[in-house]
C-alpha positions as a printed NumPy array, in Angstrom:
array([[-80.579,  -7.349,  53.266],
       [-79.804,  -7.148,  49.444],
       [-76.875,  -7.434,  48.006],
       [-75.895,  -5.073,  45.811],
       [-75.853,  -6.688,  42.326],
       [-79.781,  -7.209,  43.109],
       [-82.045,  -6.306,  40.857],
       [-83.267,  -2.89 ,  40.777],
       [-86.047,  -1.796,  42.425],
       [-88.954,  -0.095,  40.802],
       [-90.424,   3.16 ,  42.375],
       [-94.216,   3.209,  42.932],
       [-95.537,   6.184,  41.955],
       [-96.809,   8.146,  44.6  ],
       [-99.956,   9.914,  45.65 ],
       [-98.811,  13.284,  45.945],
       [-96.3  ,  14.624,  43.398],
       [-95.309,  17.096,  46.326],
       [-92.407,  16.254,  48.578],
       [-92.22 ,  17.568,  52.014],
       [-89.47 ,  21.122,  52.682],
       [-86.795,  18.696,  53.954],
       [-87.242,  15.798,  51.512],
       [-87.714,  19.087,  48.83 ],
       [-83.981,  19.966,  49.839],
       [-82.6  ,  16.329,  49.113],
       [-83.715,  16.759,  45.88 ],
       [-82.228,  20.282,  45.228],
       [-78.906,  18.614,  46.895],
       [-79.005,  16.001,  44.473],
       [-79.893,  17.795,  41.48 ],
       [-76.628,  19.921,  42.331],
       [-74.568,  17.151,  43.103],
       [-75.028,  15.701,  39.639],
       [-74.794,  18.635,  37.801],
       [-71.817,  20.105,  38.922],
       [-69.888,  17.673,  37.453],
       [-72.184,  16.317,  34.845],
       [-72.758,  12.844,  36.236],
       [-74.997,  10.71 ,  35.153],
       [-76.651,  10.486,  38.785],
       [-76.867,  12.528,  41.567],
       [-78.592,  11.33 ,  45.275],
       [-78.62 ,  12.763,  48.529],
       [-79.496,  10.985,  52.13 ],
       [-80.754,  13.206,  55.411],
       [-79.411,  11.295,  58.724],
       [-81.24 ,  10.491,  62.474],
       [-79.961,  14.135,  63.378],
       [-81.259,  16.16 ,  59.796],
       [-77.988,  16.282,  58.852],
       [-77.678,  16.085,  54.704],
       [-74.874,  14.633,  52.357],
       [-75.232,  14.501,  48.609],
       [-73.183,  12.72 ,  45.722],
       [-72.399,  11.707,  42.552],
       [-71.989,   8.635,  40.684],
       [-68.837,   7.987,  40.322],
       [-66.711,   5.694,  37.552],
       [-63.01 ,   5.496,  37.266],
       [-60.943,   2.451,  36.008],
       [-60.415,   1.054,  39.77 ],
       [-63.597,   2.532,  41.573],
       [-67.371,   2.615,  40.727],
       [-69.919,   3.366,  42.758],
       [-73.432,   5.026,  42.52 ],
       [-74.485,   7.966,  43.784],
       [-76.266,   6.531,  46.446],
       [-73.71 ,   4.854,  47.656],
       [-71.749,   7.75 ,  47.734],
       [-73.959,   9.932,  49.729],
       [-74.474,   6.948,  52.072],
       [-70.662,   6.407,  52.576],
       [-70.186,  10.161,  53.314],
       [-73.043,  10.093,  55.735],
       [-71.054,   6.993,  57.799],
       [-67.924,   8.717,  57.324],
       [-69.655,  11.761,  59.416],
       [-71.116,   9.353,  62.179],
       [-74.575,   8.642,  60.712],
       [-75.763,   5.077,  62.081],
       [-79.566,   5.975,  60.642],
       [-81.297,   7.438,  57.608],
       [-84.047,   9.478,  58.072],
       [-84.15 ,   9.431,  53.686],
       [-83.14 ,   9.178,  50.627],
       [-82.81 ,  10.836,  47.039],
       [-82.066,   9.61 ,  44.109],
       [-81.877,  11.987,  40.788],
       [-81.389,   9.76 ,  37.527],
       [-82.563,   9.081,  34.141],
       [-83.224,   5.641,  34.887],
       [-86.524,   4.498,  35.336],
       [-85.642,   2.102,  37.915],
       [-83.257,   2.541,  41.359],
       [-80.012,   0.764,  41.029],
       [-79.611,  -2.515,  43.377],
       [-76.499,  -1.232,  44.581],
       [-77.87 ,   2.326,  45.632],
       [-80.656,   0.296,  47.629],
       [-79.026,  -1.682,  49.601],
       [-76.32 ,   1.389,  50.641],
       [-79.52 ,   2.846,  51.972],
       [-81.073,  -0.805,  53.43 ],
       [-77.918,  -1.043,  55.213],
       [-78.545,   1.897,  57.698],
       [-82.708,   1.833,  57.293],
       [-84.865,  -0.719,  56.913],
       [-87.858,   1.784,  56.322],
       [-86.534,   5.019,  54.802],
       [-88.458,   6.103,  52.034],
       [-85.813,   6.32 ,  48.912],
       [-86.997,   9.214,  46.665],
       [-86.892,   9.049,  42.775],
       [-86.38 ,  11.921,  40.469],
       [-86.04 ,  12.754,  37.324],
       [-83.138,  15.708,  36.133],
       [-85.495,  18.09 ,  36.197],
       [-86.598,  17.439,  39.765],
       [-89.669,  15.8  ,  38.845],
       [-90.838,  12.694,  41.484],
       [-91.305,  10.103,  39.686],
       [-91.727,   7.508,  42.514],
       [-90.681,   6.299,  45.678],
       [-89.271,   2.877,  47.103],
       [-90.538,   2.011,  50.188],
       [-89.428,  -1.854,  50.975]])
């Protein structure tokens, strides 16, 4: 499992630039999470039962976390135990260590989706 000052993981670029309906919605989720509040990202996870959470980052003197970990958290606060997947909406070109392993905690194998703001896929982290 990585820990999460690992390094962070590059996307591959996938085949399709089209994302399935449901992985579709985690993007739209995480496109609003960031922008209602003007963060700098926004992610969004889908649980074993389809159930969605979205965040934000968030960074206050005693408390940062990523927006991934966020949506994770809130998705184990509700019960989750799996991830089905995972969204990540950023300017980075790169998925934060931190934000990975959140995700590699509950699923070994869930793809982790990488956008751009504008929704655009840029890639997607398998491993």
């Amino acid at each position: 499992m990585p820990e999460p000052s690992a390094a962070p993981a590059r996307p591959t670029p996938s085949d399709s630039a089209v994302l399935g309906a449901e992985d579709t919605k985690l993007v739209v989720l995480a496109r609003g999470a960031r922008g209602r509040v003007g963060a700098v990202e926004g992610a969004a996870v889908r649980d074993q039962d389809g159930r969605t959470y979205a965040g934000a980052s968030v960074s206050l003197p005693s408390l940062t976390l990523t927006a991934l970990q966020l949506a994770v958290a809130a998705a184990v606060a509700a019960g989750a135990t799996r991830l089905e997947a995972a969204v990540v909406v950023t300017e980075a070109s790169t998925l934060d260590g931190a934000g990975h392993a959140a995700v590699r905690d509950l699923a070994a194998d869930a793809p982790i989706h990488v956008a751009a703001p504008d929704g655009t896929l840029l890639g997607t982290v398998n491993e």
